[in-house]
N, C-alpha and C positions, 0 to 999 in steps of 0.2 A: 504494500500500500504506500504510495509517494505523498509525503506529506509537505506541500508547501502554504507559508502563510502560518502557520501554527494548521493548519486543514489537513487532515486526512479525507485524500480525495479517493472517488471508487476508480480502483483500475478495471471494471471488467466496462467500462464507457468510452465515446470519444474524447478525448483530448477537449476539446469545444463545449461539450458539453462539462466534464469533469471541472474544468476553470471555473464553471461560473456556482460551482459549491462556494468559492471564497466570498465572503460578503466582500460586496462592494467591485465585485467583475462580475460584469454581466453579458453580452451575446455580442455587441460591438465590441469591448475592452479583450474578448475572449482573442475574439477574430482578428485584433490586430496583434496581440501578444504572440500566435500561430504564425502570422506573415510574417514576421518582424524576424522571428527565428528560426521560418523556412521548415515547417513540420507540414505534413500533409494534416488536414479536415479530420480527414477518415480515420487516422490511426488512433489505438487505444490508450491507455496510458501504461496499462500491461506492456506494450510492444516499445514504448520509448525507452531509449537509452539511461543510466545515472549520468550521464554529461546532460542528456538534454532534460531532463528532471530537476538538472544542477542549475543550467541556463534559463532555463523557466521562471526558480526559484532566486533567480539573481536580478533578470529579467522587471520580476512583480515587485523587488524588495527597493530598484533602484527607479522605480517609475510611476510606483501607483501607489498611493494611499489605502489601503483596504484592513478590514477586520478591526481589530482593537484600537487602532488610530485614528480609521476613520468613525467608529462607532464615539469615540471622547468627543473628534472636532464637530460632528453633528449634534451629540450632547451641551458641546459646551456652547455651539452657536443659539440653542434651545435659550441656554441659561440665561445667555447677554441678551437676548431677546425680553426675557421675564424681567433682568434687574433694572433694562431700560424703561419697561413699563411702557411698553409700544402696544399698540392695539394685536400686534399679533402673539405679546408673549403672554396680554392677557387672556387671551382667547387660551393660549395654552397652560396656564396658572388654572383657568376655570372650567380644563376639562373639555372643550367647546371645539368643535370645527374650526381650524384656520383660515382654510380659503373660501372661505363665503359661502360655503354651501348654505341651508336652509335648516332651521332647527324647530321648526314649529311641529314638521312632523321629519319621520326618517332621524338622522345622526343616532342612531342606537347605538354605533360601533363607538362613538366616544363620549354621549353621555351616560354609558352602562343602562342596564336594567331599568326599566321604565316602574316608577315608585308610584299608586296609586294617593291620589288627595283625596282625605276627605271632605264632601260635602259637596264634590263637583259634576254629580252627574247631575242631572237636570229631570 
């Protein structure tokens, strides 16, 4: 099993596929990591070399931000968002939809469990 990133990725997958286990590589970052290095599409990660497991792994470490780093710098732009007290970090402070979606009905996913009032059926 090649572990790059801190990720233990599946070898019995493509290569293409396998990369985007790593948070923060996804289908374009995958696809240019592949060209950059001159690996076919198709091949597994069973079939690649430890040089090119090495290159991969040297590859993602000198060029992309991903996993634990980029999980802090999204956390911490979360944080200065909230300390500025900007409409968006209070949206985020209160639980609420950030980009404008609609809350009168729907947002289940971030205002949890829908809490019944008493007194308010009609």
């Amino acid at each position: 099993m090649a572990r790059i990133a801190g990720v233990n990725i599946p070898t019995n997958k493509r290569v293409l596929i396998a990369l985007q286990y790593i948070h923060g590589i996804g289908q374009a970052k995958a696809k240019e990591i592949v060209k950059k290095l001159n690996i076919d599409e198709a091949r597994r990660v069973q079939d690649l070399s430890d040089t090119e497991v090495l290159h991969i792994r040297e590859t993602i470490d000198a060029d992309y931000t991903v996993e634990g780093d980029l999980r802090r710098e999204t956390s911490m732009n979360i944080k200065r968002l909230m300390d500025l007290a900007s409409y968006r970090g209070l949206r985020h402070r209160k639980g609420l939809p950030v980009r404008g979606q609609r809350t009168h009905t729907n947002a289940r996913t971030r205002k949890g469990k829908a809490k019944p009032i008493a007194g308010k059926k009609k």
